[in-house]
N, C-alpha and C positions, 0 to 999 in steps of 0.2 A: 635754426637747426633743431631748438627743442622740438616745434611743433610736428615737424618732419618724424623726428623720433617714438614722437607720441602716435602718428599714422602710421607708421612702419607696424608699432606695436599692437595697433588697433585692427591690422590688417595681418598676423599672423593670429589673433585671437579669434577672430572673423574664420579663419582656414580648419584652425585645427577645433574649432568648435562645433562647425555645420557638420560632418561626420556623426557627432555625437548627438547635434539635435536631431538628426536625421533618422540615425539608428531610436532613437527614443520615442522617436514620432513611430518607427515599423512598429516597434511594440508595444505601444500603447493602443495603435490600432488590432495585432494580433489578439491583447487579450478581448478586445471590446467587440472584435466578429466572432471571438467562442465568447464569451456571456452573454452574446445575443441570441447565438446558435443554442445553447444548452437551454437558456430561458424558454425560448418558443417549441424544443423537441419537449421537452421536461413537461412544458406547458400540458404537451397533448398527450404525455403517461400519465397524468396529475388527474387531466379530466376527464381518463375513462374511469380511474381509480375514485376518484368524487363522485361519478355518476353513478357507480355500482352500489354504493349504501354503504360500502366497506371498507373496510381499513386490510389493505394488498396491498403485498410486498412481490416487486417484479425482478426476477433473479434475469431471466435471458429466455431465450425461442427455441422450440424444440418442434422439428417438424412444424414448423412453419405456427405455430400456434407461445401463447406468452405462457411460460412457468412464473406462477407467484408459492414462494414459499413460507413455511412457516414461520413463529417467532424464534424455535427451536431451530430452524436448519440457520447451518454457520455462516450464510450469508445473507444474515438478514439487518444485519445492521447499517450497509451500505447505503442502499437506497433512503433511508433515512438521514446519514450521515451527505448524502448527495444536498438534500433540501437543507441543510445547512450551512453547507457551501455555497450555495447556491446562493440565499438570502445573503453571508457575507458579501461575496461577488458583486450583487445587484442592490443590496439595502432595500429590498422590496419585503415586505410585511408579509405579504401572501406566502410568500419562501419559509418565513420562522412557524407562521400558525401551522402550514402541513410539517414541519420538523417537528412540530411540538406535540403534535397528534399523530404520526407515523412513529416518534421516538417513545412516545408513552405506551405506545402498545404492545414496545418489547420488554415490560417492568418485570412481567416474568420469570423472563431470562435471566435475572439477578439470581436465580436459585440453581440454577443449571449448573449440576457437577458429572454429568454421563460423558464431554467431552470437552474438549480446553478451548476451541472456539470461542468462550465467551469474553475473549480478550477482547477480537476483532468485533463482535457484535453488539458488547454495549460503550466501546473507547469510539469506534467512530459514528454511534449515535447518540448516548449521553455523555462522554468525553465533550463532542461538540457543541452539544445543546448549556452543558457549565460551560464552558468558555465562550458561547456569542450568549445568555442569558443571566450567569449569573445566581441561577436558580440552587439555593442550597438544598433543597429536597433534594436533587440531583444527586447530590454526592453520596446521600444515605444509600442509591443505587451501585453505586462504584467502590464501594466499600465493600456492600454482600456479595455483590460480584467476583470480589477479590476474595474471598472469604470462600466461594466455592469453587473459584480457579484454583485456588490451595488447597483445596481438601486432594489432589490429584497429585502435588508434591510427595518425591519419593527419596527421603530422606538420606538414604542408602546409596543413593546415583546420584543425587542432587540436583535432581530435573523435576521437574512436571510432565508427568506421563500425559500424550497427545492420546493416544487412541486406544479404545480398550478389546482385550484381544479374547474376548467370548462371545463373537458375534460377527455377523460378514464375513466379508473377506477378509478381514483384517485375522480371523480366527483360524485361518489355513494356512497362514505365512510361518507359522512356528516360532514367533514374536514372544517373550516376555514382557517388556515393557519398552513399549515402541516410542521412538521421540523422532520429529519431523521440526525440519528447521524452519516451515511455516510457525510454530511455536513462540519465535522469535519476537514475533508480533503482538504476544500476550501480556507481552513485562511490562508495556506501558500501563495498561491497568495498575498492575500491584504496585507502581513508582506512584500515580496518583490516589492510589489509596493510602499508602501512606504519610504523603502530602496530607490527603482529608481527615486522617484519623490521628495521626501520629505515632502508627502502631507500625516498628522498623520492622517486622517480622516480615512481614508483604515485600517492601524492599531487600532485604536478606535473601528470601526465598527466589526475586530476579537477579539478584547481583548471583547466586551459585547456579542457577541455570544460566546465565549468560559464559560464566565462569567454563562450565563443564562442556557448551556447545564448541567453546574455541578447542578446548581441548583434543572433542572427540570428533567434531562434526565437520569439521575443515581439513582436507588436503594439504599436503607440504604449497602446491601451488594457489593456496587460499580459493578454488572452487570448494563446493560443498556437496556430501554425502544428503539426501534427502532424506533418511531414514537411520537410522542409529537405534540398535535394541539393547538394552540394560540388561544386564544381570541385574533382582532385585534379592539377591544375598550379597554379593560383594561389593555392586554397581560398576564393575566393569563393562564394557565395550561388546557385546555376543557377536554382534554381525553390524556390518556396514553394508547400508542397499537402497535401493530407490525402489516408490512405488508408481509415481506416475512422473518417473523418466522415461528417455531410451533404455537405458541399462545402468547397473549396478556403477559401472566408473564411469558413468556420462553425467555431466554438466546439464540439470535440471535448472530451463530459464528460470522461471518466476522462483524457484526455492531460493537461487541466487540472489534475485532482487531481495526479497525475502531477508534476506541475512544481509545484504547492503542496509536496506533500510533498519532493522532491528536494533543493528551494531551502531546508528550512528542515535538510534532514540535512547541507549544504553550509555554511552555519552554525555547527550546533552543531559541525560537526571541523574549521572554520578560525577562527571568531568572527568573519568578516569581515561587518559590516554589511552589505553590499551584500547577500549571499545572503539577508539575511534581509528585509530591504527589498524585494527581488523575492518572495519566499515571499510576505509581506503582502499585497504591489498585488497581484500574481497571485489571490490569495482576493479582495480588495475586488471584482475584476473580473466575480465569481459571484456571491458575495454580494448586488452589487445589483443583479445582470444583472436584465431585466425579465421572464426565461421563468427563475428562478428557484424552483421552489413553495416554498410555506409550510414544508411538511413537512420542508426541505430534503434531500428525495431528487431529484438532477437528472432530467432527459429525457436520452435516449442522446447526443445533442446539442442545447447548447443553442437553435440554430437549427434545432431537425427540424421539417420541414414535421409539419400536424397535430396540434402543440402546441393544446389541450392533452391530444388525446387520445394523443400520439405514448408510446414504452414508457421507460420512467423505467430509471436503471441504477444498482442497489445497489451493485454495485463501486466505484463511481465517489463514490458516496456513505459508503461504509465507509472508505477510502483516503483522503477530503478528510477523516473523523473523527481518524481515528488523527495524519492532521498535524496538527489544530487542537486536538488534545490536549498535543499536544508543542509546540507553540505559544507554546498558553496556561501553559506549564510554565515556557519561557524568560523570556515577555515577562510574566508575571504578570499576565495580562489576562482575566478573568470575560470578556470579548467572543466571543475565541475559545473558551472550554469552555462558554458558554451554547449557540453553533451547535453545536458537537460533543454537547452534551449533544440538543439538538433533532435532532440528525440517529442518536443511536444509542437515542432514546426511540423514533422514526420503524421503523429496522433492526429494534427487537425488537418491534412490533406484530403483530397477525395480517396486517396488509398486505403483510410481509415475512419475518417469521421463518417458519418451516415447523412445521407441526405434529410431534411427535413419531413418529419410522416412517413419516414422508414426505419427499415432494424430494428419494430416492433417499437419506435419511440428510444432506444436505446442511444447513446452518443456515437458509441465505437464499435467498429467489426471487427473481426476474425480476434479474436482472443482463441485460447485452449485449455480447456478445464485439463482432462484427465484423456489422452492418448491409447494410453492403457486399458483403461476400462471401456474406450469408445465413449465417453461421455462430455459432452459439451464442447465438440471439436469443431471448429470454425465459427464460431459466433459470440453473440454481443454476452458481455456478463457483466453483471451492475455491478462490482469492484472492483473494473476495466474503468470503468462512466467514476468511479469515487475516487479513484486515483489519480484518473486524469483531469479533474476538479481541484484535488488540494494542491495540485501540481501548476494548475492555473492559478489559484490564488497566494501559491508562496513563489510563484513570478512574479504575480504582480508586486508584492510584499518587496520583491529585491531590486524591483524598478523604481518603487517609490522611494524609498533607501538609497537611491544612485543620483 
């Protein structure tokens, strides 16, 4: 009878286990066809970029031809921050010495106070390069960075002014002191700079812009306002508007993500529920929006007239991944890495990932800079290709963990 008992048990173990090695076995294969896929496209942006003499940085295709930008434009820290995902992913050498020669040539950019970019531009290229290296000279980086993300802190509204309004476009809008909820993305710097330094004031300065975005920059139904202008006498609220939305009360995709992912890095470097509470509602708000698709790859916005024919944006859908990986990491919730799983099964289909020696070498298509301006509509952009990277690598982080 024992023996009986003990195959009964052996044979319900058997059952409800092969489901689970099975699912384990898809995804371990998923990530190993994208690091094999990124390896060999990446391969061939790597060695036109080696053969030039040059140290190029490849933003996206414009008319059929490659923009590389400067160390100065706000997306330059990607592609860099790419080769070090990369080298995590693969443990291949060749991946750290281009990160480490692509990242040193944005040292620069440590001084940059004309625009608040500089979060995203040296956090996911020297951010990455201290944490797979190690390198303390690194941090001396991340510190002056912070140091001239803050000189842009406006005391009075208790934000960090995004964009400065004597010049472009930005200057015809009738803006005082404009804040964009891309912004959101800049605290991580000043939380590890004061990690490096010990100097709270960098922390302070994120915890009151995180502070004042709930306040002002969220909707009762936690979407978000993409633009927000200060008064810098009282620091009041001027105007609520979008600049590369649909319009003023539509739901701008990627600003959304944006403030998904922000609220939940606001979180992990204070543990204060609230940020993470806003990170949540802020997702529930997409999640069940009605112009939502299946696939969960948004429309540019979610209110773009022409739904459902309007153009879907991969960035926007890489960036909500990568949050809802880290997410689900915190709160231990299958909820969130089932969407992140549905949305980077989605990223690596032929709908979206690019063939091999296409898309100018890029990973991902149709992304959408800017609608508004006509600028960078339908195509690859390398913080589409860095998001859908760290989004691979904290899958795989929560596979190995399971």
């Amino acid at each position: 009878m024992q023996k009986k008992n003990l195959f009964l048990l052996f044979l319900i173990a058997i059952i409800f286990k092969l489901p689970v090695q099975s699912q384990n076995s898809e995804n371990s294969a998923f990530i190993q066809d994208n690091v094999k896929f990124v390896a060999e496209q990446y391969g061939l942006q790597t060695n036109i970029i080696e053969e030039s003499g040059k140290v190029l940085n490849p933003k996206t295709i414009i008319n059929g031809k490659m923009k590389y930008v400067s160390p100065e434009e706000w997306t330059s820290g990607f592609f860099p921050g790419s080769m070090w995902y990369l080298y995590e992913l693969t443990g291949n050498k060749k991946w750290k010495e281009l990160g480490i020669k692509y990242t040193e040539a944005l040292d620069s950019v440590k001084y940059l106070t004309s625009h608040h970019d500089v979060g995203f531009m040296i956090g996911s290229s020297y951010g990455n390069a201290i944490r797979l290296t190690g390198n303390e000279e690194y941090k001396d980086v991340i510190i002056q960075a912070a140091k001239s993300l803050s000189t842009r802190y406006k005391p009075v509204a208790g934000i960090i002014q995004s964009w400065n309004v004597d010049r472009g476009w930005q200057a015809v809008r009738g803006w005082e002191c404009p804040v964009i909820i891309d912004n959101m993305m800049n605290l991580e710097l000043l939380f590890n700079a004061t990690r490096f330094s010990g100097d709270s004031s960098f922390y302070k300065i994120a915890v009151s812009h995180a502070d004042k975005t709930i306040e002002h920059q969220f909707r009762p139904d936690f979407t978000t306002w993409h633009v927000i202008d200060y008064s810098l006498i009282d620091g009041s609220a001027r105007s609520k508007q979008t600049a590369q939305g649909f319009a003023n009360h539509s739901v701008w995709a990627r600003g959304q993500s944006w403030g998904i992912y922000g609220f939940v890095v606001c979180y992990r470097e204070t543990g204060n529920k609230r940020y993470l509470e806003q990170a949540e509602k802020a997702f529930d708000a997409v999640a069940k929006h009605i112009n939502m698709p299946e696939d969960g790859i948004p429309y540019w916005d979610y209110d773009a007239p022409n739904i459902p024919h309007a153009l879907r944006d991969a960035s926007s859908a890489a960036i909500m991944a990568a949050a809802l990986y880290e997410l689900a990491a915190i709160e231990n919730k299958d909820y969130y890495k089932q969407w992140a799983d549905n949305i980077m099964v989605s990223l690596a289909s032929p709908a979206y990932r690019a063939a091999i020696g296409e898309n100018g070498n890029f990973l991902l298509k149709h992304s959408v800079g800017s609608i508004p301006h006509g600028s960078e509509v339908d195509v690859p952009l390398n913080y589409a290709d860095y998001y859908f990277l760290e989004a691979l690598k904290r899958k795989k982080d929560l596979e190995n963990e399971k």
